[in-house]
N, C-alpha and C positions, 0 to 999 in steps of 0.2 A: 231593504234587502239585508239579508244575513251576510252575503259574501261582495266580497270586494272582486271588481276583475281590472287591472290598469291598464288595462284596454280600452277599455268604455269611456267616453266622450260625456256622453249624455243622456238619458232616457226618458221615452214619454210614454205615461201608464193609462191606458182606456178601461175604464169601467163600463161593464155589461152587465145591464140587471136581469133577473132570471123571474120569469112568469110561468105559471103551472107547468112548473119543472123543466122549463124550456128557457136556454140563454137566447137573448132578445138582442142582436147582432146588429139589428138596423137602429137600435137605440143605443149602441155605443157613444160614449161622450166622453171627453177628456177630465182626466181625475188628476195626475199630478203631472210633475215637470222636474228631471232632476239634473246637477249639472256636480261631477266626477271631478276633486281636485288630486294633484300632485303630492298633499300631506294625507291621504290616507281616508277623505272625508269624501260625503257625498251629501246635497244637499237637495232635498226635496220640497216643492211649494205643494202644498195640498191644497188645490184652487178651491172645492166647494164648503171644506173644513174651515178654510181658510186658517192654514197652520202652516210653519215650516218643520221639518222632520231634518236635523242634523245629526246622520250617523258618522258614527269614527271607527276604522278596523284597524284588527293589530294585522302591520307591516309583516309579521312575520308567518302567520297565518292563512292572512284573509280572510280574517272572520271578523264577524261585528265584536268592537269592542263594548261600545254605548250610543247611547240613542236619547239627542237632548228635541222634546218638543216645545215649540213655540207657539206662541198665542199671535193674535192680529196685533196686538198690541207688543211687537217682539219681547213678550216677559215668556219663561221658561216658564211652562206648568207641571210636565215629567221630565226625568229623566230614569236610565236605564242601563243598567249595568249586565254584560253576556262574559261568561268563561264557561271555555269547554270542561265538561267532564271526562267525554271519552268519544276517541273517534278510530276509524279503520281506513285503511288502503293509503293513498297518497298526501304527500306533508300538506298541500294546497287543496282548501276543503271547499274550491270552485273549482275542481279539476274531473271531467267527466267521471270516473271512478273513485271519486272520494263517495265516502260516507261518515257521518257524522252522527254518533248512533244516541250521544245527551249533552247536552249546554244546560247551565242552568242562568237566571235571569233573575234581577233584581230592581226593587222599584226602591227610588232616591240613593240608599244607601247599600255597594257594594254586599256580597254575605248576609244579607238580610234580607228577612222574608222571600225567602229563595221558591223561584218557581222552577221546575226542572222540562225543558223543554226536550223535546224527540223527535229525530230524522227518517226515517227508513226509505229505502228504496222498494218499491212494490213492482215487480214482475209479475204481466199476466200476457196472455196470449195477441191481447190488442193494443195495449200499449206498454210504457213504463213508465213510473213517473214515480215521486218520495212523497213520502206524507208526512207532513209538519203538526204535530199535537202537545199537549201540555197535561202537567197531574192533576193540573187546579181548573176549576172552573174559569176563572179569570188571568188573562195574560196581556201581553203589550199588543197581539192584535184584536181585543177585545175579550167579548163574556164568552163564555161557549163555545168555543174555535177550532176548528181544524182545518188545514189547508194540505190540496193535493198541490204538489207542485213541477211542473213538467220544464223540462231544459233545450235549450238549444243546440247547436254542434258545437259552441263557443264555449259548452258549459253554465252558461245563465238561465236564469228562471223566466221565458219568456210568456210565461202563462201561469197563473195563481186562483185555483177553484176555492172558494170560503164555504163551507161547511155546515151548517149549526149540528157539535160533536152530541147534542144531545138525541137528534130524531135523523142524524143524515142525510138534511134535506142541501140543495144547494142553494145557497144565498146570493152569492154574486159570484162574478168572474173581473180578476184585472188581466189585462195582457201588459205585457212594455214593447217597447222598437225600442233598439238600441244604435246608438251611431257612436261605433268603435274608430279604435285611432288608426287604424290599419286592418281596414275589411278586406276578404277574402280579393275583392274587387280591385281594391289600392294593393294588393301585394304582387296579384300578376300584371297591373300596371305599371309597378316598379320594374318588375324583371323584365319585362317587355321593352322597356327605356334603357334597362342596365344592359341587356344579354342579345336584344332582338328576339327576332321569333322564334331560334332552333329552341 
């Protein structure tokens, strides 16, 4: 994930594969597992990689700082370095109206071999969602990538289309479910125990 939300509890991501152009929904299967701590991290098991994905956001932000991944053997094999270059609308760039127009991304070392990464929000008649692409052929979500990415009312990305940026065909799809620390559900439960019914 790029953004941080300290709401989030924990998320689990389903992968759907895509057959002659078509997302394959009854062959969904579980792809990662991730569980949200109190110092700013989120940690993801990548079951069929078999990798763990430890990202870190800056507190101030809530944007990914860096992204250490692990082997089976927990040895580091990347890591990854994000700083914004330029963003619009709201200071919190998981906040429904933020945009986030360039980050740029670094593999092992900070300022180096800079890849520059891009947000946009894309409005059309049917939906709305941002689209995630890069300058380079190759980035931290693989070779050739672009991702459409659609949000929930929370602000999160509960849906990730993958791309290939070269023929724009779709590759896969992940979804996540998220089990926040205070869902819409626990906050009229609360009031309901605090206030009663008026």
């Amino acid at each position: 994930m790029l953004y941080y939300n300290p709401n989030i509890r924990r998320k689990i991501t389903y992968k759907l594969p895509v057959l002659f152009d078509q997302v394959q929904v009854d062959k969904r299967e579980l792809y990662s597992y991730s569980v949200f701590t109190e110092d700013f991290k989120e940690k993801e098991i990548v079951f069929n990689e078999r990798k763990i994905n430890v990202f870190q956001y800056n507190p101030e932000i809530n944007f990914i700082e860096s992204l250490k991944v692990y082997d089976q053997n927990s040895e580091m094999i990347k890591r990854y370095y994000f700083d914004i270059v330029a963003k619009e609308n709201s200071n919190y760039v998981n906040r429904k109206d933020s945009i986030i127009l360039e980050f740029k991304e670094s593999l092992h070392q900070r300022d180096r071999n800079v890849c520059h990464g891009y947000i946009e929000l894309m409005e059309n008649i049917q939906e709305e969602y941002y689209k995630l692409y890069f300058h380079r052929v190759s980035c931290f979500l693989g070779n050739k990538v672009k991702v459409k990415l659609f949000k929930n009312i929370e602000g999160d990305f509960f849906k990730e289309e993958f791309y290939d940026s070269k023929n724009d065909t779709l590759q896969f799809v992940l979804e996540n479910k998220f089990e926040y620390f205070e869902s819409n559900l626990e906050i009229r439960a609360q009031y309901i125990l605090k206030n009663g019914w008026d």
